[in-house]
N, CA, C and O of each residue as an XYZ file, in Angstrom:
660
protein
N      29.531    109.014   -264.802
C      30.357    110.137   -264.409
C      31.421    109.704   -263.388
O      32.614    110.005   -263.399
N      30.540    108.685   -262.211
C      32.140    108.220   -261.413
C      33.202    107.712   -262.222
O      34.377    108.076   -262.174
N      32.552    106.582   -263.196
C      33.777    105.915   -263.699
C      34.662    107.000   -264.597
O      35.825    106.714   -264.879
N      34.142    108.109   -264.985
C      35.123    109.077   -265.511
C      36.322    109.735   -264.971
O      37.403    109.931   -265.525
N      35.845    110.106   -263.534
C      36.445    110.970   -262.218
C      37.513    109.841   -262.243
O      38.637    110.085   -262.682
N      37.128    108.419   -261.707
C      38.086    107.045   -260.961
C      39.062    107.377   -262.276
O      40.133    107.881   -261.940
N      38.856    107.156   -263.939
C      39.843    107.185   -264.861
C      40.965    108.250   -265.097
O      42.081    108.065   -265.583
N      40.244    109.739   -264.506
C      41.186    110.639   -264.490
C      41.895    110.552   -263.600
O      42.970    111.108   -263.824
N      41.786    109.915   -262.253
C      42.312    110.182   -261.115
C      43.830    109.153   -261.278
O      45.020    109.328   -261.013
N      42.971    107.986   -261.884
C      44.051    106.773   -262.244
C      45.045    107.429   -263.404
O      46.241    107.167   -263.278
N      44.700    108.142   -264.362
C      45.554    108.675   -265.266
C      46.627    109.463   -264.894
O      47.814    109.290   -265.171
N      45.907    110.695   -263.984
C      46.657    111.601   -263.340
C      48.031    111.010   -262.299
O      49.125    111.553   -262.151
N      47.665    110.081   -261.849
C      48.410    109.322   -260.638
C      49.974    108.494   -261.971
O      51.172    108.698   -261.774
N      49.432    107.677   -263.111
C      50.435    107.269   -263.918
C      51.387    108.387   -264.510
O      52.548    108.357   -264.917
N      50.447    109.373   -264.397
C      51.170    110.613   -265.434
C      52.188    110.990   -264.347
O      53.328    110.621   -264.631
N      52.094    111.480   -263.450
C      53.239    112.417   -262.086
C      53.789    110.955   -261.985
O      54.963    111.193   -262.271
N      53.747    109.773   -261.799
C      54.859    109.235   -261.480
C      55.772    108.644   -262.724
O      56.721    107.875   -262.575
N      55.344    109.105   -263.841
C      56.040    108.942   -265.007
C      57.103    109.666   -264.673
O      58.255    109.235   -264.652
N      56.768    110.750   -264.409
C      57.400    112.467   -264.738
C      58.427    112.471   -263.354
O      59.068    113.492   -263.103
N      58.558    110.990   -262.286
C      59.273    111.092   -261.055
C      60.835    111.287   -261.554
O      61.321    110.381   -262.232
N      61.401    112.113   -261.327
C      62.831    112.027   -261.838
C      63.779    111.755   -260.474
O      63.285    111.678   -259.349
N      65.355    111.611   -260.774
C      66.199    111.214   -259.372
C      65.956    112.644   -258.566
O      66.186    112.608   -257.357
N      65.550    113.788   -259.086
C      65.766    115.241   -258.028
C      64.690    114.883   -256.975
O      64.812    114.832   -255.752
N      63.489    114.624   -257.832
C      62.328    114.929   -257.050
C      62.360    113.587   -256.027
O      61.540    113.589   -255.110
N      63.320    112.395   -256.160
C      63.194    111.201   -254.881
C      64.821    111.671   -254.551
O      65.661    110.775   -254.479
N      65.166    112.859   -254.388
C      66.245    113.130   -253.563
C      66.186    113.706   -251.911
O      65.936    114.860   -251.564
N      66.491    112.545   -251.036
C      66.496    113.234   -249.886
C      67.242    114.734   -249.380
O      68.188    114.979   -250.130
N      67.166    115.169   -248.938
C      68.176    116.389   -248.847
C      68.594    116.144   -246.956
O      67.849    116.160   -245.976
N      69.838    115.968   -247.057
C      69.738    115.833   -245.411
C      70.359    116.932   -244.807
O      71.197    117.376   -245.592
N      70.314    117.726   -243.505
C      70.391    118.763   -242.528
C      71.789    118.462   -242.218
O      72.234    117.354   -241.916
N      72.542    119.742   -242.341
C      73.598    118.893   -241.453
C      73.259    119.208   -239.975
O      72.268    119.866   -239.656
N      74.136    118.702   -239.108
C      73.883    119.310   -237.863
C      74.565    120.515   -237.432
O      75.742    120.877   -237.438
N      73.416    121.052   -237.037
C      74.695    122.804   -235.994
C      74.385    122.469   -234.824
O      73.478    121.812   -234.314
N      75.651    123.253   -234.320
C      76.066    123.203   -232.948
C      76.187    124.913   -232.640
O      76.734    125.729   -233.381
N      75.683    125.119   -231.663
C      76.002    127.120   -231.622
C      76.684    126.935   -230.161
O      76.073    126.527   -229.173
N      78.000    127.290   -230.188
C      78.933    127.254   -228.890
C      78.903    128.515   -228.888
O      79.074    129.356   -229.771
N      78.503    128.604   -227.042
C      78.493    129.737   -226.663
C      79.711    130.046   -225.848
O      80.252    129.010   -225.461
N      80.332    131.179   -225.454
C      81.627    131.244   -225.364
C      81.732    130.925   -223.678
O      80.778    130.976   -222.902
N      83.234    130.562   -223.301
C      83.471    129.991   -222.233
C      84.016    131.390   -221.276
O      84.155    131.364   -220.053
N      84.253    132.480   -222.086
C      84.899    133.663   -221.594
C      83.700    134.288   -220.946
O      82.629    134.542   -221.499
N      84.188    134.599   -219.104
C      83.039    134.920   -218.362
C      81.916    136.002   -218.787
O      80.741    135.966   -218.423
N      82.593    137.118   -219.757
C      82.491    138.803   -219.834
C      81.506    138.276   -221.165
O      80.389    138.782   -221.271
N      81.967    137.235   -222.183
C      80.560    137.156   -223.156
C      79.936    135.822   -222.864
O      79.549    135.058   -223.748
N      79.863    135.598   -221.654
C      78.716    134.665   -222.098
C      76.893    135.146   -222.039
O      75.980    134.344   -222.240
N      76.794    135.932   -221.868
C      75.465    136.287   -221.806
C      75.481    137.046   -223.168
O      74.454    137.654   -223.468
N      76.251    137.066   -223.788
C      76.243    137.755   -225.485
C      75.031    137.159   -226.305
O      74.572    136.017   -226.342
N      74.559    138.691   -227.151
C      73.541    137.774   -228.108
C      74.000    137.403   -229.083
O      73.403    137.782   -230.091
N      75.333    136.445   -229.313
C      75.533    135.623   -230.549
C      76.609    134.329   -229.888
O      77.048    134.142   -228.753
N      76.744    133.720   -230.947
C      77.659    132.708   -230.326
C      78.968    132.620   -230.804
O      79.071    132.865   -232.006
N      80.177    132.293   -230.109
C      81.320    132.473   -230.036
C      81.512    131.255   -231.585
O      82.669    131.193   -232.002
N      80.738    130.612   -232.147
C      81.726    129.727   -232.987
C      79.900    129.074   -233.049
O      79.125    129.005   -232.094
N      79.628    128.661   -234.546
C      78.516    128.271   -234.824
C      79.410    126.942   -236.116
O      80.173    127.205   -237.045
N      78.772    125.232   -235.524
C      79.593    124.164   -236.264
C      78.162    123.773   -236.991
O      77.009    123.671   -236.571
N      78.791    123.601   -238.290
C      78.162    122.995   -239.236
C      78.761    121.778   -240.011
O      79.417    121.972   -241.034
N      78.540    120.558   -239.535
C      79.647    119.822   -240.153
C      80.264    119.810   -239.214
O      79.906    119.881   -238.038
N      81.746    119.672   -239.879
C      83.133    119.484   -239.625
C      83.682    120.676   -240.306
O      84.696    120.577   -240.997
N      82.679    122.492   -240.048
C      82.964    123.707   -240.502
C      82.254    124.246   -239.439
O      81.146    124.018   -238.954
N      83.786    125.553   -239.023
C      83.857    126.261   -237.613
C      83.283    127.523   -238.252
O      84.050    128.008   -239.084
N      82.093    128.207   -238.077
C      82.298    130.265   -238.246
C      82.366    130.403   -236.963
O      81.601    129.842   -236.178
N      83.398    131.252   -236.611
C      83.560    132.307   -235.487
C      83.194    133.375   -235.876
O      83.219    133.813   -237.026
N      82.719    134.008   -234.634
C      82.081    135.441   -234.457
C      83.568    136.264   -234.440
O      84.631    135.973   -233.891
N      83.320    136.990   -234.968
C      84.577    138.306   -235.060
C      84.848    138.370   -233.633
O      84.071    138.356   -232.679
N      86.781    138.481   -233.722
C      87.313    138.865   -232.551
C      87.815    140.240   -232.224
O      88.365    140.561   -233.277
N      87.950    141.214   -231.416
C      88.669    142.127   -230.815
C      90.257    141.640   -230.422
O      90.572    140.489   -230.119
N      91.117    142.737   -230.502
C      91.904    142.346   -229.524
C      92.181    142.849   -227.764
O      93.127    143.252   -227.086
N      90.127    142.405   -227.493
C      90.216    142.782   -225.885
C      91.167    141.289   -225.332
O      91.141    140.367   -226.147
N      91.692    141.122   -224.478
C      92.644    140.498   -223.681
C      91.055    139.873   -222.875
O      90.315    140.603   -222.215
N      90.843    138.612   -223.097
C      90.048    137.693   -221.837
C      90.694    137.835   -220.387
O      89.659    138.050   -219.756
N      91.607    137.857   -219.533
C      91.933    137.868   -218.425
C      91.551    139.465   -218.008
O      90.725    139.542   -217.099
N      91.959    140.527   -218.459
C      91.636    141.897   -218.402
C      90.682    142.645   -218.936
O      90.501    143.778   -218.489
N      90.103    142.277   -219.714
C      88.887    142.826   -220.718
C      88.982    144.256   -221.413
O      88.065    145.049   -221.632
N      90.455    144.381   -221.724
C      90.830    145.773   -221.712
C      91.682    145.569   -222.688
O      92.557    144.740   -222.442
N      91.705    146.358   -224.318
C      92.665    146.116   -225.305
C      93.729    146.338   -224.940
O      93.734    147.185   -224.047
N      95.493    145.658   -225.441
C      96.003    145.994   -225.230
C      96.920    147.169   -225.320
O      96.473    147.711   -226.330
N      97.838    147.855   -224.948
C      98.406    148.923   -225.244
C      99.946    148.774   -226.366
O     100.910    148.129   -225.954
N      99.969    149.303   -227.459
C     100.442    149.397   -227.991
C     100.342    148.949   -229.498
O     101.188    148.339   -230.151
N      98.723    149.540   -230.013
C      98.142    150.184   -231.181
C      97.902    149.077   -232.197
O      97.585    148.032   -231.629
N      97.962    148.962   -233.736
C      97.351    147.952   -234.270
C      98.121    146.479   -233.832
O      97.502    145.478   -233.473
N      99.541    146.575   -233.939
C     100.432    145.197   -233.516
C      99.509    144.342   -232.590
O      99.012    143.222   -232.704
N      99.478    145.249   -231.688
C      99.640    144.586   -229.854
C      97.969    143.657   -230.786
O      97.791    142.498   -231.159
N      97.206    144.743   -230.822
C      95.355    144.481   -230.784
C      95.479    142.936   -232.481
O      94.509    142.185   -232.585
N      96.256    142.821   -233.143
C      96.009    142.470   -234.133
C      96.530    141.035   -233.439
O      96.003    139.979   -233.790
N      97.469    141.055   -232.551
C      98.326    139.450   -232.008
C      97.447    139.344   -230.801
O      97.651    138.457   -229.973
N      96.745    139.973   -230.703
C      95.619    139.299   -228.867
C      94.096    138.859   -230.180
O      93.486    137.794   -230.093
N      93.798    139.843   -231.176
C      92.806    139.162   -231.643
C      93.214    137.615   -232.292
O      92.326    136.765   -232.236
N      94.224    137.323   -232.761
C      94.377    136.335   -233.480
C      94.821    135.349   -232.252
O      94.557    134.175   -232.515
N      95.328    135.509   -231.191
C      95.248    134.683   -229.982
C      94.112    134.200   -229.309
O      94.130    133.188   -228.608
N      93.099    134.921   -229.511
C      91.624    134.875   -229.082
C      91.155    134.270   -230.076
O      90.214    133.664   -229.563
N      91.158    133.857   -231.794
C      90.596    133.343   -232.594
C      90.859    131.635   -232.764
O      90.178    130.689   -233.160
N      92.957    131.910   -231.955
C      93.714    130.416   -231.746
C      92.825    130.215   -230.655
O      92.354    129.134   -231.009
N      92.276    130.474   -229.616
C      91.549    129.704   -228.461
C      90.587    129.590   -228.405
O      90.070    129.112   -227.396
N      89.922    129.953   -229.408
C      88.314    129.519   -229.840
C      88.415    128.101   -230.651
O      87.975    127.013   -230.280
N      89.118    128.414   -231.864
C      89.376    127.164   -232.336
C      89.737    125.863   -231.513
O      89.136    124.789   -231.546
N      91.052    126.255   -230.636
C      91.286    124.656   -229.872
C      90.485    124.207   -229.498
O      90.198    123.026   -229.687
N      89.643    125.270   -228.616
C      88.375    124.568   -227.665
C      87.551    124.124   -228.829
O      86.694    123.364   -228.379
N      87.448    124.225   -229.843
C      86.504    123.373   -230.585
C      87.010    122.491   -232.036
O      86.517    122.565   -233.161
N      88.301    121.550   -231.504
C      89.253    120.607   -232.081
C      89.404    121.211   -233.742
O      89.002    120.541   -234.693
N      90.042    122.567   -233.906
C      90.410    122.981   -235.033
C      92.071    123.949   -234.928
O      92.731    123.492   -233.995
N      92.497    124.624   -235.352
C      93.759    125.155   -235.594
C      94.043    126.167   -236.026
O      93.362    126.106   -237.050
N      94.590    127.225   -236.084
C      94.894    127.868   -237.469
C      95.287    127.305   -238.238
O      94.474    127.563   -239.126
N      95.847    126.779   -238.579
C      95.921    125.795   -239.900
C      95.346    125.323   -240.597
O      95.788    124.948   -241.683
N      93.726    125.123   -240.075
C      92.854    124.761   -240.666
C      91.684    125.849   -241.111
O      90.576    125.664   -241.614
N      92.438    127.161   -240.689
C      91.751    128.513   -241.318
C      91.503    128.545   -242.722
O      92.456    128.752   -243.473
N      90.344    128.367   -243.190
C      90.438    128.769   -244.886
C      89.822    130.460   -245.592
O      90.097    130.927   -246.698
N      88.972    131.053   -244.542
C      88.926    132.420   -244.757
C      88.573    133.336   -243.514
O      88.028    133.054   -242.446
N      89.104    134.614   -244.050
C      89.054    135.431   -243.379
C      88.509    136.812   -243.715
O      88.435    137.281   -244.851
N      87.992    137.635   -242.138
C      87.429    138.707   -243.088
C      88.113    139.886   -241.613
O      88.041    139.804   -240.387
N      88.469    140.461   -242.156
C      89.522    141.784   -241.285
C      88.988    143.027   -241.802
O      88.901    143.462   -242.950
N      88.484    143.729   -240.104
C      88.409    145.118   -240.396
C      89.197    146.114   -239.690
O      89.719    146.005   -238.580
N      89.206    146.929   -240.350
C      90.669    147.745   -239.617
C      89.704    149.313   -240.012
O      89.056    149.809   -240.933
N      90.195    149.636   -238.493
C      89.652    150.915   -238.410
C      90.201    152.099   -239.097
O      89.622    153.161   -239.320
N      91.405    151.756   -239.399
C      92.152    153.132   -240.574
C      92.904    152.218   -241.512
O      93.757    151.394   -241.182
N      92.432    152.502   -242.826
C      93.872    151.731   -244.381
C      95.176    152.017   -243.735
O      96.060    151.257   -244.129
N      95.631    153.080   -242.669
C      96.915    153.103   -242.294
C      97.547    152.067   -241.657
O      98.772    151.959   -241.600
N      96.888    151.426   -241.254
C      97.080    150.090   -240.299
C      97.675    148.594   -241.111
O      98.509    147.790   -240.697
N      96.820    148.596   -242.526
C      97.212    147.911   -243.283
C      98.267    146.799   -243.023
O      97.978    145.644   -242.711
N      99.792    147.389   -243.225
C     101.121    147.385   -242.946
C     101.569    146.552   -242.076
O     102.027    145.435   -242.318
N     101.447    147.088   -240.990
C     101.129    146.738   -239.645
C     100.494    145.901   -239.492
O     101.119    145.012   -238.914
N      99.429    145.621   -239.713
C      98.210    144.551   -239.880
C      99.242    142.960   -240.326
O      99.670    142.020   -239.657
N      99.291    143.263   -241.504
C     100.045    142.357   -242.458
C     101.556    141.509   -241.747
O     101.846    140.362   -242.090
N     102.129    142.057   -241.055
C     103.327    141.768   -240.641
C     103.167    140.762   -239.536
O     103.774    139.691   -239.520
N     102.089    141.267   -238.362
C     101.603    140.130   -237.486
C     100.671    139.260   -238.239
O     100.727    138.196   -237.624
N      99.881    139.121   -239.182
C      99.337    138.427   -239.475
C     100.098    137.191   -240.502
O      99.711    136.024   -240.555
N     101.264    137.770   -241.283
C     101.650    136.854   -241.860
C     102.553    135.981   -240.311
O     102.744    134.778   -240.488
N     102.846    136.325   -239.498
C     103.297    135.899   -238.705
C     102.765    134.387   -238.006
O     103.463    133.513   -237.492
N     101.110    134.432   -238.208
C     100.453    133.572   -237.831
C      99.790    132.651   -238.996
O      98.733    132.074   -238.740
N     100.129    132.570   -239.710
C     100.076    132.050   -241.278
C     100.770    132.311   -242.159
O     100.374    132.948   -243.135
N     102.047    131.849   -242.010
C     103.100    131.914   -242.334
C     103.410    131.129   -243.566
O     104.176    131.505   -244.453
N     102.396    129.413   -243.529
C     102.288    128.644   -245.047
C     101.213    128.707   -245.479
O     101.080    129.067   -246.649
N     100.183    128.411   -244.760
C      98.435    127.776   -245.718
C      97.955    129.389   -245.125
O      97.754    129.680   -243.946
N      97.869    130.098   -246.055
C      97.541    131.129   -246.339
C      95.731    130.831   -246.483
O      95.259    129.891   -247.123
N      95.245    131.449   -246.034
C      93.615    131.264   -245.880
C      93.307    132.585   -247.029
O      94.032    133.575   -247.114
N      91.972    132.324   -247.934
C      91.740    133.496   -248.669
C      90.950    134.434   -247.753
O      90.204    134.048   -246.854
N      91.229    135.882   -248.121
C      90.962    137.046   -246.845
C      90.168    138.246   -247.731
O      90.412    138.455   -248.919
N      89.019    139.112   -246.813
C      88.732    139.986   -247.212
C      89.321    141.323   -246.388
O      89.682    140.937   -245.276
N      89.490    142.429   -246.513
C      90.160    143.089   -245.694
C      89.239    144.558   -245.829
O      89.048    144.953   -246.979
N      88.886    145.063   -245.127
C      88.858    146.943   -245.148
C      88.249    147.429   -244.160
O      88.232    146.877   -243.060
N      87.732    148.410   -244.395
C      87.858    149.822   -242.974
C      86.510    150.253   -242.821
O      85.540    150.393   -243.564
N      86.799    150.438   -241.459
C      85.431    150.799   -241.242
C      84.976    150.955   -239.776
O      86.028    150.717   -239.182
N      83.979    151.229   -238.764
C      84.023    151.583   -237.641
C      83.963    149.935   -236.665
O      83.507    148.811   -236.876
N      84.683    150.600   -235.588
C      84.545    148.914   -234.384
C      83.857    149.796   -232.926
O      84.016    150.858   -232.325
N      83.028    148.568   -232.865
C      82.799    149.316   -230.983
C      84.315    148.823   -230.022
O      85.279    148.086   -230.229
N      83.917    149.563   -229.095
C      84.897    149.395   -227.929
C      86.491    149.869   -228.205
O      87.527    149.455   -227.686
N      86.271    150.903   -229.231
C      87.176    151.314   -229.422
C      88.468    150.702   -229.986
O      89.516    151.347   -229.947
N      88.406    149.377   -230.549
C      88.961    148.254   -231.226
C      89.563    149.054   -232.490
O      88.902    150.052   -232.777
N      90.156    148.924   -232.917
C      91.129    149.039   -233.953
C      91.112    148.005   -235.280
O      91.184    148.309   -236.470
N      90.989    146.650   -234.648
C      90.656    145.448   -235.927
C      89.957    144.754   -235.363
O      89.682    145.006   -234.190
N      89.446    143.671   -235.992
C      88.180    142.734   -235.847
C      88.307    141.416   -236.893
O      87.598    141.600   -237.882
N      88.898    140.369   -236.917
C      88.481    139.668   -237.537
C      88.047    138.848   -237.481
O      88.495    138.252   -236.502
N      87.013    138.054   -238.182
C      86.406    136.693   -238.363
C      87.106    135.417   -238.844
O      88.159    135.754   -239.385
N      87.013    134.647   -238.857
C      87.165    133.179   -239.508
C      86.430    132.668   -239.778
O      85.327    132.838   -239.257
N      86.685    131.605   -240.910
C      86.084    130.205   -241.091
C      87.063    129.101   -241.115
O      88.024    129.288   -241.862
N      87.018    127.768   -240.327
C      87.611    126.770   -240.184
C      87.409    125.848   -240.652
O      86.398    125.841   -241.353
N      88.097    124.741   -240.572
C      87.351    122.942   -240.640
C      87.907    122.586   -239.577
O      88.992    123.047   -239.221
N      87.343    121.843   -239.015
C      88.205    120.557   -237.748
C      89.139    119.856   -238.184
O      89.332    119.446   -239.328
N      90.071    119.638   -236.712
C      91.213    119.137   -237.496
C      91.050    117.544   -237.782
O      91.544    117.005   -238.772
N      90.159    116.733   -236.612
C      90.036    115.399   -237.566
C      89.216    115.167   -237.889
O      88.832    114.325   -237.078
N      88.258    115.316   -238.818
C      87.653    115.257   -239.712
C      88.118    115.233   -241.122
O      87.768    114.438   -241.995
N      89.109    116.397   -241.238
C      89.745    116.892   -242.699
C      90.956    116.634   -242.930
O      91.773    116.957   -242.068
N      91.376    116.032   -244.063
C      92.626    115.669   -244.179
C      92.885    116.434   -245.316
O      92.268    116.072   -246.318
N      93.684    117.464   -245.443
C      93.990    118.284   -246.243
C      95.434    118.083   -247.461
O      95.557    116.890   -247.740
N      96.387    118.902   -248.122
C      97.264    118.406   -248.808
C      97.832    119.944   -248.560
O      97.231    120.955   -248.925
N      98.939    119.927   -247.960
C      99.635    121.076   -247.027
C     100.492    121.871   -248.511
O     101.309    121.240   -249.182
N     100.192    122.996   -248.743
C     101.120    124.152   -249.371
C     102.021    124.587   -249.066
O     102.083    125.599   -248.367
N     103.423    123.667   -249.690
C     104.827    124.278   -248.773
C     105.469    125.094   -249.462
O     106.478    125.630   -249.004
């Protein structure tokens, strides 16, 4: 009866490594994250992080257009709030060696479809060639915010891209 058990065991062992294919001896490796927490005094005790790196790939946490020096949106309605959020999204990125330029999506919420318009005019303003693909619509913001958008980046040396003129 042992020598039966020892033959199956030996069989069983030829059989699974017959059956080894390249998936199953594929390492899978981690990339590394990095979770940067923000340098702006008013969120750093926030429960999320200002910009989470994966790779040589930036997600930022959705911006407001509260003003960092004042903590207070600015005055004068979607324009003003749509060019302080996208100023706040340019100074997240530098501090973590990326660009707008190296924006590839976006996701924008706007508290009324009326804004749209408006929206669009400062924003093409700040992506003016390499147009990043965007999701856009409406819906509620705290702090009385008006828009909100997110990004996703790459670093700038890491990626060598082929520019859309």
């Amino acid at each position: 009866m042992k020598v039966y058990h020892s033959l199956c065991l030996v069989f069983m062992t030829l059989l699974s490594s017959c059956n080894n294919t390249n998936e199953q001896n594929k390492v899978i490796e981690k990339p590394n994250l990095i979770f940067h927490t923000s340098t702006v005094e008013r969120k750093k005790n926030a429960p999320f992080s200002d910009a989470v790196e994966v790779g040589n790939t930036l997600y930022l946490a959705g911006q407001v257009g509260i003003n960092p020096n004042t903590s207070k949106l600015p005055e004068g309605g979607i324009k003003a709030e749509t060019r302080q959020a996208l100023e706040n999204i340019k100074a997240v990125l530098q501090e973590h060696d990326s660009d707008l330029e190296h924006v590839v999506k976006c996701t924008v919420i706007l508290t009324s479809t009326d804004d749209f318009a408006d929206f669009n005019t400062i924003f093409r303003e700040y992506f003016p060639k390499n147009k990043p693909a965007r999701t856009t619509f409406a819906g509620d913001l705290l702090v009385g915010a008006k828009i909100e958008i997110d990004v996703i980046a790459v670093k700038v040396d890491g990626f060598k891209d082929a520019r859309v003129n």
